[in-house]
C-alpha positions in Angstrom: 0.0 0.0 0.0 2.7 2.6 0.3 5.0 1.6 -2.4 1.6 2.5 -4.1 1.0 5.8 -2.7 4.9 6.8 -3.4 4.5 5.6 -6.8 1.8 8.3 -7.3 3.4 10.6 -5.9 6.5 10.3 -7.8 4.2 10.3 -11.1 2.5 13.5 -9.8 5.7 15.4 -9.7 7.0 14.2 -12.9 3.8 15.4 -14.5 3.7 19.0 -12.8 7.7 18.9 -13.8 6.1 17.9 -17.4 3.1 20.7 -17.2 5.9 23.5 -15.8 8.2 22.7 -18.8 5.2 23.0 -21.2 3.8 26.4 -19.7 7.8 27.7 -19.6 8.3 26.9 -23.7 4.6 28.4 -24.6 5.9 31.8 -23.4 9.0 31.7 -25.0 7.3 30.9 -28.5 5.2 33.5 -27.7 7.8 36.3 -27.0 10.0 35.0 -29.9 6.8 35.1 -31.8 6.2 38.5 -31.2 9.7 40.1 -31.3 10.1 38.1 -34.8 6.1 40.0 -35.5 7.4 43.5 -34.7 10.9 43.1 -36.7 8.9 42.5 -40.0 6.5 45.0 -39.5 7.3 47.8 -42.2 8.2 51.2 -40.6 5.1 53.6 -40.4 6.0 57.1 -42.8 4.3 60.1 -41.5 1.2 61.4 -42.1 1.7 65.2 -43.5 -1.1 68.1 -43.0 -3.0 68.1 -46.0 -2.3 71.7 -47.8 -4.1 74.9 -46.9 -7.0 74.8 -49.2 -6.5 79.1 -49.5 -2.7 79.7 -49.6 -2.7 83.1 -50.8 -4.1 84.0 -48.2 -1.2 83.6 -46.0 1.0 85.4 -48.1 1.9 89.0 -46.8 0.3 92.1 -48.6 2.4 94.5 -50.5 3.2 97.2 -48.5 1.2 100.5 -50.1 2.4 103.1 -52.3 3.9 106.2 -50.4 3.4 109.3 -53.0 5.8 112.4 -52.7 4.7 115.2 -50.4 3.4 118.1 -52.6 2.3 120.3 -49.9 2.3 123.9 -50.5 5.9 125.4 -49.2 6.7 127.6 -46.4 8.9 130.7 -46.1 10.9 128.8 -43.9 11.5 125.8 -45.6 12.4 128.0 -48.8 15.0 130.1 -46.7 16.5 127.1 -45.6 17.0 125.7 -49.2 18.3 128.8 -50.3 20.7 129.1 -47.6 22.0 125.1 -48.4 23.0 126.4 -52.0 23.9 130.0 -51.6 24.8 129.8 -47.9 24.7 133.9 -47.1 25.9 135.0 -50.3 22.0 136.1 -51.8 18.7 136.4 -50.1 15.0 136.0 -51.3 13.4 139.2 -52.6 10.7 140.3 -50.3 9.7 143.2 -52.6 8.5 140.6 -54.8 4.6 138.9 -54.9 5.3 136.2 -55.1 8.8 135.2 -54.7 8.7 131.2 -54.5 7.0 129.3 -56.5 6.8 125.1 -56.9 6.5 122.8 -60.0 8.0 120.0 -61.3 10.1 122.3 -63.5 12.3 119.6 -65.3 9.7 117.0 -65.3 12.0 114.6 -63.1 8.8 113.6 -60.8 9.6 115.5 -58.2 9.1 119.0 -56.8 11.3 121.8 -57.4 11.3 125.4 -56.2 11.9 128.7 -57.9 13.0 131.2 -55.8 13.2 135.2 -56.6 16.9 136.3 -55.2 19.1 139.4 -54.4 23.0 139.4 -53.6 23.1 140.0 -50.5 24.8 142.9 -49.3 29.1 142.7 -50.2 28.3 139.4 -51.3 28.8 139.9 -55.1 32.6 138.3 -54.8 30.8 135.1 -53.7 28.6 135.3 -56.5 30.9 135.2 -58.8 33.4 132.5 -57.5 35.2 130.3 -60.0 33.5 127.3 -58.5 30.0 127.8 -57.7 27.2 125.4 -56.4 24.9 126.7 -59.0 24.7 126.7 -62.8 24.3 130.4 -63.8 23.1 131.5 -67.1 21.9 134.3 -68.8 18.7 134.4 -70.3 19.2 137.1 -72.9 22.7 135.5 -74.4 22.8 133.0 -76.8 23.2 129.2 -76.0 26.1 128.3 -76.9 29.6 127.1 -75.9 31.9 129.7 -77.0 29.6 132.4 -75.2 31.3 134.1 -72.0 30.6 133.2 -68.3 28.2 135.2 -67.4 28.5 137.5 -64.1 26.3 138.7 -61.4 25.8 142.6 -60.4 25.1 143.5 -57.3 21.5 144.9 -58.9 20.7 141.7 -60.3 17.2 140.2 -59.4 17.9 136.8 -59.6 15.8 133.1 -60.4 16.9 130.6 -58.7 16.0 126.7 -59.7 16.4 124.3 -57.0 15.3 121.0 -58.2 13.9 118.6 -56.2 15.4 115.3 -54.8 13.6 111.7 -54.3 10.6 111.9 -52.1 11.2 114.5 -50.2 11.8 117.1 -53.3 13.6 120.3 -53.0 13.3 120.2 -49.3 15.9 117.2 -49.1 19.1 118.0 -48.1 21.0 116.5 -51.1 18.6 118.9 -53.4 21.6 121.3 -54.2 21.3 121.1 -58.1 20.4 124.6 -59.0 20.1 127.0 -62.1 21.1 130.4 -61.5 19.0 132.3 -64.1 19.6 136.1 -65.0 17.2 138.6 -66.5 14.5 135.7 -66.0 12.7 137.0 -63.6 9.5 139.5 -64.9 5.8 140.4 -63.4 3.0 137.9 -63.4 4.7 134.7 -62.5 2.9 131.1 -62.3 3.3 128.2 -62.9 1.4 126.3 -65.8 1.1 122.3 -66.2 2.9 121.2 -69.4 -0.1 119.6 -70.5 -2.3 122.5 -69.9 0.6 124.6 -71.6 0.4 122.2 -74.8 -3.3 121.9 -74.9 -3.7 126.1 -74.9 -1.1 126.4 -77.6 -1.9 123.2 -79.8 -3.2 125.7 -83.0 1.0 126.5 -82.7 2.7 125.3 -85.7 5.8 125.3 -83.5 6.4 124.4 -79.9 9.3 123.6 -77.6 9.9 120.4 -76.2 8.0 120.2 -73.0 9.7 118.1 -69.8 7.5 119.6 -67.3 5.7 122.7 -65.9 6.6 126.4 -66.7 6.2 129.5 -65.3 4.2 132.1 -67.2 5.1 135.6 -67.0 5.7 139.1 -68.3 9.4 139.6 -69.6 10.2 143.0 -71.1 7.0 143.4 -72.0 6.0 140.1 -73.6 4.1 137.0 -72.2 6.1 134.1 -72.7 6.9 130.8 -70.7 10.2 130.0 -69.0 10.9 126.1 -69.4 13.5 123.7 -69.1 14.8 122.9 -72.5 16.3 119.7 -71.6 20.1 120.9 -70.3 19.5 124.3 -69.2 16.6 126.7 -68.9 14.8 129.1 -72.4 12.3 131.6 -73.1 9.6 131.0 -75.3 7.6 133.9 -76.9 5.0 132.6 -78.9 5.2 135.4 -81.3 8.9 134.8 -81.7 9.4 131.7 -81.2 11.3 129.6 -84.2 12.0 126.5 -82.7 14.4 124.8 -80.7 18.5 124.4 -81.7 19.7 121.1 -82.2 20.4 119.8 -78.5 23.6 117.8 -77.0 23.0 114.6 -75.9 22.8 114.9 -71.6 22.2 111.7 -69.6 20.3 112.0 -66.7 17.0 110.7 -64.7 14.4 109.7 -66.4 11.9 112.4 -67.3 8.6 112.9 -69.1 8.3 115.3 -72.4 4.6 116.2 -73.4 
């Protein structure tokens, strides 16, 4: 009876020994299973955002169009251009109505000034210096190379043409290129458009080569325009007038011509 029981015993233990060593290779299959599972599975690419159905509208407006200021000038602002080109050497002409006047007088796209002058007082040596900041010419002598340099009198009632500069026109302080114009200055001044100029005088079988507005006035007793003729500064008197010299070829900004 015991050799039984110890028989059944020792078969008991062989079979839990049995059932332990099946339960112990299950989970190894199964981790070896799913390590080998996880190796083969291809590698996952990610998903991009689909794309913005309105991309224009993220895009950043232009920035807006800044014109030139064309606001009406002031005595102060003209006194200090003058006194940029001329330093003291001449003054404006306060016996004069009006003595300033703006346009775009070369047709450059921006503002210029034209200013009624007077030498100031013992100032005519600095007038006349060999190297002036200003072109001077006379309006009464013939364009041309050979003529003599002209010289300023201490009675001389002056124009000056101060063109402007980039935006901020003749105000800017790199605005320094200016005509000195003698016997140019008359009664009446304004300023006319140079297509309003063109339009009034289209019956004219001749005209001069507009580049932007002029100044209508009185000069020795004749109406006539002063204009800029492309390298300096002319008179036109439409009952004299008999057209324009040939011109020299001069590079510079670009500019309109009506």
């Amino acid at each position: 009876m015991r050799q039984s029981i110890v028989h059944q015993t020792q078969s008991l233990r062989v079979s839990a020994r049995g059932s332990l060593s099946v339960q112990l290779y299950l989970v190894v299959l199964v981790a070896v299973c799913s390590f080998v599972s996880g190796c083969d599975q291809p590698e996952q690419q990610p998903i991009e955002a689909p794309p913005s159905a309105h991309p224009a509208q993220a895009a950043q407006a232009p920035e807006p169009v800044h014109l030139p200021n064309l606001s009406q000038p002031k005595l102060l602002e003209v006194q200090e251009a003058v006194k940029r080109v001329f330093k003291d050497a001449a003054v404006i002409d306060a016996s004069r109505d009006p003595n300033f006047m703006a346009g775009d007088f070369n047709g450059d796209f921006s503002q210029d000034i034209a200013v009624v002058l007077t030498v100031a007082p013992g100032k005519q040596a600095e007038m006349n210096q060999e190297f002036p900041a200003w072109i001077l010419r006379d309006l009464l002598a013939p364009g041309s190379p050979e003529m003599k340099r002209p010289r300023v009198e201490d009675s001389d009632v002056l124009l000056a043409v101060i063109h402007g500069y980039g935006a901020n026109d003749w105000r800017d302080p790199q605005a320094t290129q200016t005509y000195l114009l003698k016997n140019a200055v008359g009664s009446r001044m304004e300023v006319h458009g140079g297509k309003e100029f063109v339009a009034a005088n289209s019956e004219k079988k001749k005209l001069p080569r507009v580049h932007g507005d002029l100044i209508a006035e009185v000069l020795r007793g004749s109406s006539g325009y002063l204009y800029y003729a492309g390298e300096t500064y002319a008179w036109y008197d439409p009952k004299t007038f008999k057209g324009e010299p040939p011109r020299r070829f001069v590079h510079s900004r670009r500019a309109r011509i009506y």
